[in-house]
C-alpha positions as CSV (number, residue, x, y, z in Angstrom):
1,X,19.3,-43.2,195.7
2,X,20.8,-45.8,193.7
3,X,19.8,-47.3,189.9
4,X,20.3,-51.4,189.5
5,X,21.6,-51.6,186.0
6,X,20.9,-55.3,184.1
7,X,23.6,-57.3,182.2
8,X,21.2,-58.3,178.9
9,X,24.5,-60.8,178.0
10,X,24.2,-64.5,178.3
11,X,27.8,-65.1,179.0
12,X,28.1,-62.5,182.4
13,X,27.2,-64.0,184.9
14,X,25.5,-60.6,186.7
15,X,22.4,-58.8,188.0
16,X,19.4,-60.6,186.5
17,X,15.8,-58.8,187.7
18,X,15.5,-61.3,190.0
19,X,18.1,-59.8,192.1
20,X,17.1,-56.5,191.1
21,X,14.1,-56.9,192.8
22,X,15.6,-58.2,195.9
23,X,18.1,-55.8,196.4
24,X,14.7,-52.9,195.8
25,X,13.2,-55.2,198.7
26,X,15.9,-54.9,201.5
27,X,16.2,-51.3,200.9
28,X,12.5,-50.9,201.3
29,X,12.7,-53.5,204.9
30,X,14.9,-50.8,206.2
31,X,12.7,-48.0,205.1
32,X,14.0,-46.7,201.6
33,X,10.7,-46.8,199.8
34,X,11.7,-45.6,196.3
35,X,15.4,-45.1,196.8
36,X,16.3,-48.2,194.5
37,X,15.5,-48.4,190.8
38,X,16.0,-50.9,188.4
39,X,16.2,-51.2,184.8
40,X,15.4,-53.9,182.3
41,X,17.4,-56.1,180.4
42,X,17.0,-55.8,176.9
43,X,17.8,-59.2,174.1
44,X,16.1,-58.4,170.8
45,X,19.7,-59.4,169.0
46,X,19.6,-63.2,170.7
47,X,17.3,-65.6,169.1
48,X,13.9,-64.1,166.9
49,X,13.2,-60.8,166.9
50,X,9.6,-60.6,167.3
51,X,10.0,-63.1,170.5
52,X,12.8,-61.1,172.2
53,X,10.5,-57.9,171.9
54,X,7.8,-59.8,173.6
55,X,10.3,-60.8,176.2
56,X,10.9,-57.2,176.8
57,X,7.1,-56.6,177.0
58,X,6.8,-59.1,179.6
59,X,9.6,-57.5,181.4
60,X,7.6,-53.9,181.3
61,X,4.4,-55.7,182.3
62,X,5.8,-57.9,185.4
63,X,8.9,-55.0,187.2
64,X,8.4,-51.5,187.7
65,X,11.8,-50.7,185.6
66,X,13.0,-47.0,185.2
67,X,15.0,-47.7,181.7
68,X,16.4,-50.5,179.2
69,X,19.8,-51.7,179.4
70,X,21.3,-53.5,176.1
71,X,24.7,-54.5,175.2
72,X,24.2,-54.2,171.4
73,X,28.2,-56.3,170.9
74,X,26.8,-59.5,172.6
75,X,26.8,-61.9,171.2
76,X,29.1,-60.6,168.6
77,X,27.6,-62.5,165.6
78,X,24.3,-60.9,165.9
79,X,25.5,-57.2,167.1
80,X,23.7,-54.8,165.5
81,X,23.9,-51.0,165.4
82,X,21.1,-48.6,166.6
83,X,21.1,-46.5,163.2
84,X,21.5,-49.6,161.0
85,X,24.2,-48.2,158.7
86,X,25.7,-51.7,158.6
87,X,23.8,-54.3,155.8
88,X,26.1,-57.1,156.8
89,X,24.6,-56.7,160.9
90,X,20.9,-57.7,161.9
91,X,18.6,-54.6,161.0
92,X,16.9,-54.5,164.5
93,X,17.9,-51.2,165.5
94,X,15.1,-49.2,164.7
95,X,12.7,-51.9,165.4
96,X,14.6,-52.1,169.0
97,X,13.6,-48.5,169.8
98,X,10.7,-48.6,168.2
99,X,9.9,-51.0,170.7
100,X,10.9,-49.4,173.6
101,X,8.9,-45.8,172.1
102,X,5.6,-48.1,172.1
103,X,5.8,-49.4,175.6
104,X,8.2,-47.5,177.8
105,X,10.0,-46.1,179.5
106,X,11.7,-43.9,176.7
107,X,15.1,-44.5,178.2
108,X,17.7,-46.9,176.5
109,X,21.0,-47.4,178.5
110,X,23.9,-48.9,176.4
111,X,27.4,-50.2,176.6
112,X,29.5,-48.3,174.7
113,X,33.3,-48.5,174.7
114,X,35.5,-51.1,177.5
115,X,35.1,-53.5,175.2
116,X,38.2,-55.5,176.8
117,X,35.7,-56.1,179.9
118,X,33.0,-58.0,177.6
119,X,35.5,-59.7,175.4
120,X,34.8,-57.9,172.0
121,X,36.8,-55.1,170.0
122,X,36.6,-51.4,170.2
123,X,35.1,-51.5,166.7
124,X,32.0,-53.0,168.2
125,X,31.3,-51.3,171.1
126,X,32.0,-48.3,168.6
127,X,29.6,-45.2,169.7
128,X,29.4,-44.0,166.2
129,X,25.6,-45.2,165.7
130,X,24.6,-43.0,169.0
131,X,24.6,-39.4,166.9
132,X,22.3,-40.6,164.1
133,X,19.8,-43.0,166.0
134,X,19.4,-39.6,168.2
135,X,18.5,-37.3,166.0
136,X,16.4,-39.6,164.2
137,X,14.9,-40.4,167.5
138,X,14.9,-37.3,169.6
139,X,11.7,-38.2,171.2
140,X,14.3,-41.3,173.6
141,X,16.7,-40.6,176.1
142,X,20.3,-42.7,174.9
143,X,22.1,-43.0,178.3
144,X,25.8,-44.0,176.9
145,X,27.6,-46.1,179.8
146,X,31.4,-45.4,179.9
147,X,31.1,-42.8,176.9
148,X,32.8,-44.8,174.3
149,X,35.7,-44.6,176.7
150,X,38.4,-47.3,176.1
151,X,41.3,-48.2,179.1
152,X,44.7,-47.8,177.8
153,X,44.0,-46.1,174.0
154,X,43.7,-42.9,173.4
155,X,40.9,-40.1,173.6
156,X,42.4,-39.0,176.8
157,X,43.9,-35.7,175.3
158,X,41.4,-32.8,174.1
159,X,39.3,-33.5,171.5
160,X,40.3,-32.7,168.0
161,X,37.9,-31.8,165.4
162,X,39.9,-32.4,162.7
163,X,41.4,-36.3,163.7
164,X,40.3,-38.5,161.2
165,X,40.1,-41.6,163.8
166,X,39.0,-40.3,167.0
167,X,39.4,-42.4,169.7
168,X,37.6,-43.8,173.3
169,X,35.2,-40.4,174.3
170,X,36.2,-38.9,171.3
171,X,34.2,-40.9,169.3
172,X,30.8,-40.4,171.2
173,X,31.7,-37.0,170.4
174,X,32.9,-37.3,166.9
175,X,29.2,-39.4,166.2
176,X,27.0,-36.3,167.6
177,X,29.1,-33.8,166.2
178,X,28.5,-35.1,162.9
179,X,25.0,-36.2,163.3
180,X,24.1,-32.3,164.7
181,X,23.0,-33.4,168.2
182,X,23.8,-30.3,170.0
183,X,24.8,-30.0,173.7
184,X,21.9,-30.8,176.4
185,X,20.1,-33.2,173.6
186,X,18.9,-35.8,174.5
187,X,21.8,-38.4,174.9
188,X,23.5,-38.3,178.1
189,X,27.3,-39.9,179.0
190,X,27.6,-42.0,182.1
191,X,30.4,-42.9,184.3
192,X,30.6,-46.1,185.5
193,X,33.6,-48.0,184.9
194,X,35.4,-44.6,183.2
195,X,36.0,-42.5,186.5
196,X,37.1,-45.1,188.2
197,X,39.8,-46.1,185.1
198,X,40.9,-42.1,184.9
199,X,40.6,-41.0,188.5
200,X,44.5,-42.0,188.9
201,X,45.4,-39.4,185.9
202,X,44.4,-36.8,187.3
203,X,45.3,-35.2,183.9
204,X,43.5,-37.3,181.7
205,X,40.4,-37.1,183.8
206,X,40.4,-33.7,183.5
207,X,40.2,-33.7,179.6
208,X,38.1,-36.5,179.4
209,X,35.5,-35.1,182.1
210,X,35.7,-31.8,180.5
211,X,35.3,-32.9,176.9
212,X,32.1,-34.7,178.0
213,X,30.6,-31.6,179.8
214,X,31.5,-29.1,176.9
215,X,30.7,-31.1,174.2
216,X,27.6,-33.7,175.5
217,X,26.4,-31.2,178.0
218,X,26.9,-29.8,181.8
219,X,23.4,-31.2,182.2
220,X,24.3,-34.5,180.4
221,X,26.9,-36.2,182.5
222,X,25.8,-39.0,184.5
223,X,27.8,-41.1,187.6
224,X,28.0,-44.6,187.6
225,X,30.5,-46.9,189.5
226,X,30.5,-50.1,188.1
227,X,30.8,-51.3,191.8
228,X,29.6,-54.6,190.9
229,X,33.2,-55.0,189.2
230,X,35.2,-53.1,191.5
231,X,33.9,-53.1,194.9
232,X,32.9,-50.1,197.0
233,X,32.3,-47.0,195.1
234,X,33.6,-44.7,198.1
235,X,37.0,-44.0,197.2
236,X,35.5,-42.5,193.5
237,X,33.5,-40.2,195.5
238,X,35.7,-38.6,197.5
239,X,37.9,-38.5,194.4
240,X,35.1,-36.8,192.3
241,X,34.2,-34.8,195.2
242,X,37.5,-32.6,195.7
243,X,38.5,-33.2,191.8
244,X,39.1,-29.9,190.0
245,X,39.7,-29.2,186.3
246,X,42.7,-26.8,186.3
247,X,41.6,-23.0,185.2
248,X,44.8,-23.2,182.5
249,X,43.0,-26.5,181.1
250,X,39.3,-24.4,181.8
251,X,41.2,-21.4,179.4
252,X,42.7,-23.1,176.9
253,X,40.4,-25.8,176.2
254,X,37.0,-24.6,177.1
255,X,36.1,-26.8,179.9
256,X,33.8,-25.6,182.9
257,X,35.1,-25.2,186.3
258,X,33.9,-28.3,188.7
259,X,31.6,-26.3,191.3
260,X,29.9,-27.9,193.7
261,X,26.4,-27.4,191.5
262,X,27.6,-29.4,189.1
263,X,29.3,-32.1,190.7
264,X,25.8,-32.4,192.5
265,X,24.0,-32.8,188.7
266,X,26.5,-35.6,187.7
267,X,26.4,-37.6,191.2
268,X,22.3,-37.2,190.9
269,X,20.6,-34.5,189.8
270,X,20.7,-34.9,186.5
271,X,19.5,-38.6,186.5
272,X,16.8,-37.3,188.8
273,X,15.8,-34.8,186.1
274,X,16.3,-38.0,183.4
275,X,14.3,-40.5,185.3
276,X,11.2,-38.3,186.4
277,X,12.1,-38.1,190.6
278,X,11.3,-35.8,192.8
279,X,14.3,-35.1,195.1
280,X,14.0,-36.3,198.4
281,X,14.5,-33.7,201.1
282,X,16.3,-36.0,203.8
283,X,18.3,-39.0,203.5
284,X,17.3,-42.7,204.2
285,X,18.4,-43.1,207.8
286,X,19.4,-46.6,208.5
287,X,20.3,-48.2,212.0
288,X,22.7,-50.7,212.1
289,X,20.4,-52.8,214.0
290,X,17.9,-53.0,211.1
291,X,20.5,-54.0,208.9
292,X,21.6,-56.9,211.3
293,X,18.3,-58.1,210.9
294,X,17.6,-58.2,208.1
295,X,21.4,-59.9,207.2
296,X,19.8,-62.4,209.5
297,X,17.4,-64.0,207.3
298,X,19.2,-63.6,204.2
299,X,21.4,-66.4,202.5
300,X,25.0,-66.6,202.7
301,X,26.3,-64.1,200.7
302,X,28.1,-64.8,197.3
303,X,32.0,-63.7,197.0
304,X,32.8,-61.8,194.0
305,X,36.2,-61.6,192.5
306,X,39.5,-63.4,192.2
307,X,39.9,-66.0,194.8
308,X,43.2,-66.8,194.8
309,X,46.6,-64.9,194.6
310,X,47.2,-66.3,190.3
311,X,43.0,-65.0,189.7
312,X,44.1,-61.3,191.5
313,X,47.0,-60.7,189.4
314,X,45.0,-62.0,186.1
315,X,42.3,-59.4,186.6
316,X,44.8,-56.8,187.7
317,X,46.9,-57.0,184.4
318,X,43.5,-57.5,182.3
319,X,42.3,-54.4,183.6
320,X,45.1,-51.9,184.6
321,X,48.0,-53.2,182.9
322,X,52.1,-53.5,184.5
323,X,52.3,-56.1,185.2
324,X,53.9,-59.8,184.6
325,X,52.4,-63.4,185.3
């Protein structure tokens, strides 16, 4: 199965519902019924409140979504925080899940952390809100995409209680912690973009995936590949697949060994349990010949990525660093 995740920011240019609801249409020409889910995008921080609430209303009333997606940094003079500690910043938090309590589904999805991606600061994509809007709202599922983490800073090291400026994961942790959101709550941390970032460190994978499992939850952890960004998600699974958290790192810090139940609850089962699915006993078999056919009658696909040589070495260096243009 697979979940279509929106981009609620006017200036990515990225999986609208429009294309949601395609992509859920080819997979169910070739016989996936049901494998494809989509959520909603969610604006109530661009343009009036009470119109961007009816906009999301709309949404629920015209797709069949699974959960809301928000980026609460864009744009970055009306971010807002979901616990509204912040009287300078719009106070739409509450009102935002309010909102998404009265109509459904009781899900909110947001960016939190890789804030170099979306072209704000760390401080806004800060996770620190996440602890007290959860346990003022334990009644909604907060699904935290990339968990706060943050490519090249720190919070790759085990978590310290006692650091007084907690860093990438560590302040997802940091914000529950304080906010006495216990393990297996009801906020879970997602992958995308974050495995794929840490799955060449094999050490500071293991802290980071461990810290999330101890301290969020085994039953917490969500996958996600941010394949829209970075192509086919293959070579993360077979990294997450034979990935092991050493039993010296297991002793010392606490973590849980990787069996093969629990790499099955972060590549799915969990987000089955989340989303309300009943497992599907066989897979989707798809002939090559159906998909042929159906790549027949669709437009010519749309290229994503660097074109040219100068564009490649551009996103490299924004993204992984080392090198010189």
């Amino acid at each position: 199965m697979a979940i279509l995740s929106a981009l609620p920011a006017q200036a990515l240019d990225g999986l609208q519902s429009g294309d949601m609801v395609h992509a859920i249409d080819v997979a169910t020409r070739l016989g996936c019924d049901g494998r494809v889910l989509m959520h909603g995008g969610a604006y109530p921080h661009h343009g009036e409140l009470e119109a961007s609430l009816l906009a999301m209303t709309d949404t629920r009333d015209r797709y069949d979504i699974a959960a809301w997606k928000i980026y609460t940094m864009t744009p970055v003079d009306s971010h807002f925080y979901f616990d509204d500690h912040d009287p300078a910043r719009p106070q739409i938090g509450q009102r935002f899940i309010d909102h998404v309590r009265d109509i459904g589904p009781p899900i909110i999805c947001t960016h939190k952390g890789i804030s170099s991606i979306v072209g704000t600061t760390p401080e806004l994509a800060d996770p620190s809100d996440i602890g007290p809007a959860a346990a003022r709202n334990p009644d909604i599922s907060f699904v935290i995409y990339h968990s706060g983490f943050e490519p090249g800073q720190g919070g790759v090291g085990p978590y310290d209680p006692d650091d007084p400026a907690p860093q990438g994961v560590d302040r997802l942790i940091r914000s529950l912690e304080t906010a006495g959101v216990g393990t297996s709550a009801n906020v879970y941390a997602e992958l995308g973009g974050t495995w794929w970032f840490l799955m060449r460190d094999t050490t500071a994978a293991a802290h980071v995936l461990g810290k999330l499992l101890k301290h969020v939850g085994p039953d917490r952890v969500v996958w996600g590949t941010d394949s829209i960004w970075f192509g086919t998600p293959q070579d993360q699974i077979q990294a997450l697949r034979t990935f092991q958290i050493s039993a010296e790192l297991q002793e010392r810090h606490g973590y849980p060994e990787l069996t093969d139940e629990l790499k099955a609850d972060i590549f799915g089962l969990t987000s089955a349990r989340l989303y309300g699915i009943e497992v599907p006993e066989s897979t989707c078999a798809v002939s090559a010949v159906d998909i042929e056919q159906i790549r027949a009658t669709l437009p010519p696909a749309r290229t994503y990525g660097p074109t040219t040589s100068a564009e490649a070495l551009r996103l490299i260096a924004a993204h992984q660093g080392g090198y010189e243009l």
